[in-house]
N, C-alpha and C positions, 0 to 999 in steps of 0.2 A: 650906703655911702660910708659907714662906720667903718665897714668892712674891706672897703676899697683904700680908706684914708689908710688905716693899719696896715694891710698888703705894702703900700705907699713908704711908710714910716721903715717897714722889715727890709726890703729892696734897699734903701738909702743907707740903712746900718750893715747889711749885707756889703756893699761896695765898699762902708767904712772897713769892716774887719778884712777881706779882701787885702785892701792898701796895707793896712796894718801889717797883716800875715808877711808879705812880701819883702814891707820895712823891716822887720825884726828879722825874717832870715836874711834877708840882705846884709843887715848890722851884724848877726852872731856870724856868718860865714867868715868874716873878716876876724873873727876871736879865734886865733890858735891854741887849741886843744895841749894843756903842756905837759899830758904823753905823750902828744904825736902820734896818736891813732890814727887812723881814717876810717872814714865811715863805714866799710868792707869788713875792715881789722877790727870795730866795734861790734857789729853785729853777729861776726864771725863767734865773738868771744862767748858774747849773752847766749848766743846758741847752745857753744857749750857749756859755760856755766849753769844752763840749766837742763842739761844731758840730751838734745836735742841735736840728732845727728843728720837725718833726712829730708834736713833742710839746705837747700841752696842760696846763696846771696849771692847776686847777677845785676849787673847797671842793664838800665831803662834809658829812652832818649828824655830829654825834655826837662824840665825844672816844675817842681814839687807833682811828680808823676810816682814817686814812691809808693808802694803798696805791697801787701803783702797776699799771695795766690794760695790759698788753701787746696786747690783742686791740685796744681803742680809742683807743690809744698817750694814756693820758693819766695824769697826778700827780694825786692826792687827794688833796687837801689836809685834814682835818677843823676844824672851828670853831676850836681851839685852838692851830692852827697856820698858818693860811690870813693872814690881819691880824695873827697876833701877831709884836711884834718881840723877844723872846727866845731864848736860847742853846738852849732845849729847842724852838723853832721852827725852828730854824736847822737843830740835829740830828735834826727827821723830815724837815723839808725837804728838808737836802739827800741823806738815807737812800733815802729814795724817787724818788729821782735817781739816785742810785745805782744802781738798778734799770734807770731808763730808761737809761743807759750800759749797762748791763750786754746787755741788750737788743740796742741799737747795733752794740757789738761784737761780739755772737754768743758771748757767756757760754756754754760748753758746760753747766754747771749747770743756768744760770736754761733752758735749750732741753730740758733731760731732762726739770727739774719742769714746762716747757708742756707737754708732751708725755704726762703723766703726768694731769694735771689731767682731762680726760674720762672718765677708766680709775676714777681716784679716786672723781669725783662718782658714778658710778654703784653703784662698792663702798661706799661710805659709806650711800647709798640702801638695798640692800640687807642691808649688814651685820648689822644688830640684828635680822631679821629669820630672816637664816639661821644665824647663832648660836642663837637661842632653840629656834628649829622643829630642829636640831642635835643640841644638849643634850639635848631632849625627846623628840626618835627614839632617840638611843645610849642612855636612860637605860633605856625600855621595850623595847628592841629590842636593844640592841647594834652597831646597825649604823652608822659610824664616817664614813659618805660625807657624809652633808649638812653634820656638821661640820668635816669637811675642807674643804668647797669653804668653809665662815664661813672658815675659819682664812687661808686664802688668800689673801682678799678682806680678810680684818685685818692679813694680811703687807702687802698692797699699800697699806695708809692709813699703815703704820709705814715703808715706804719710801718715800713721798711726804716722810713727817716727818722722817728722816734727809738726803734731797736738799735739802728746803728750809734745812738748816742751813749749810753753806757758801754760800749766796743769799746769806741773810741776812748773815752776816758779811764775805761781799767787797761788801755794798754798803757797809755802816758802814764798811768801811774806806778806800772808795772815797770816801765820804761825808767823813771824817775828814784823808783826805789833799786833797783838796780845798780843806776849808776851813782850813786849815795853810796850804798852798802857795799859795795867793791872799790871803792874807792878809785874809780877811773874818770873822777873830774873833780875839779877841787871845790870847795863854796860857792867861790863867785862864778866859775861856771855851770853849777848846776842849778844857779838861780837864772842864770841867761835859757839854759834849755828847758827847765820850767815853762818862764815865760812863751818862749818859743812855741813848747806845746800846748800851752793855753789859748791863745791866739788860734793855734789849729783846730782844736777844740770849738771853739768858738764860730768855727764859718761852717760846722757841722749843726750846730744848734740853731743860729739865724736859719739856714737850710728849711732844718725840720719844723720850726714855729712858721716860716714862708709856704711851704706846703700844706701848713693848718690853716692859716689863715686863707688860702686859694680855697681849700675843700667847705672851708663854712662858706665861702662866698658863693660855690656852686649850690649849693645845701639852700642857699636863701635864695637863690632864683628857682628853684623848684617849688621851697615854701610858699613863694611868691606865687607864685602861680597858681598853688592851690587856694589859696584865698583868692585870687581875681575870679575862679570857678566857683566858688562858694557863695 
């Protein structure tokens, strides 16, 4: 129950930061950047200021679908960010630069989570699958193995989501220090994209603790069951 209350508790702060995220880029898209950059012309810059040339920056459809492709070295810009020239532009902009540095320099992190990423896509594929079929052999049977391999394959999506959370935060900082030391936002804007990227941050983290909390909860209907055998 401990276990379910908590799941419970992560979901509800999950939805809070969520709103959050949305509110805050909502508010900074309305803060004009007073270079007049655009988010294109930001990313474009950090590229090369930090001599990364093999990089493309290309709009994506949709609103906070920005990300950065390691496989086809390219910046996704989404609608929201790609032509706008605000401070919550500027902070995915140059966040997902961030990435592409990160990348450049051979980020031990971001090379674990590539590395991870094929392992993942195919437990995720799986997952829901051998959890159910699991559950439904141990409950008539007793027999503990096909839910052990789900559990597994649910450890391995919770340690994806644990790796991706230093990514994420050395790129915003990477992000952040950037547009500081180049002087391509002023104070008060770069306390806005801060913020901005904190909040981002942050529905990566709710994320990875909701995914911990899921895998102890499978972990305990197992344990469970072996004390009802005992």
């Amino acid at each position: 129950m401990m276990v379910i209350l908590i799941s419970g508790i992560i979901f509800i702060i999950s939805m809070i930061v969520q709103v959050q995220l949305k509110t805050k880029f909502e508010k900074y898209s309305k803060t004009r950047l007073s270079n007049g950059m655009s988010g294109k012309e930001i990313a474009e810059k950090m590229l090369r200021d930090n001599g990364i040339t093999d990089v493309n920056v290309i709009s994506t459809p949709g609103m906070l679908t920005d990300h950065y492709n390691p496989v086809n070295k390219t910046v996704n810009l989404s609608e929201g960010v790609y032509n706008r020239r605000s401070t919550a532009a500027a902070a995915v902009a140059a966040h997902e630069c961030g990435h592409a540095v990160q990348h450049a320099v051979g980020y031990s992190m971001l090379q674990l989570r590539s590395k991870l990423v094929p392992i993942v896509s195919i437990s995720t594929n799986l997952l829901q699958w051998v959890l159910l079929a699991g559950i439904s052999i141990m409950a008539f049977s007793g027999n503990i193995l096909v839910l052990g391999i789900g559990i597994m394959l649910f450890a391995i999506t919770t340690l994806f989501a644990f790796v991706t959370l230093p990514v994420e935060y050395d790129a915003s900082n990477r992000a952040l220090q950037w547009l500081e030391n180049n002087h391509i936002v002023e104070p008060s804007e770069h306390d806005e994209c801060k913020d901005a990227l904190k909040w981002a941050a942050r529905t990566y983290l709710v994320s990875a603790l909701g995914s911990l909390a899921q895998l102890i909860y499978f972990i305990m209907i197992l344990l469970g069951n072996n004390r009802r055998n005992d």
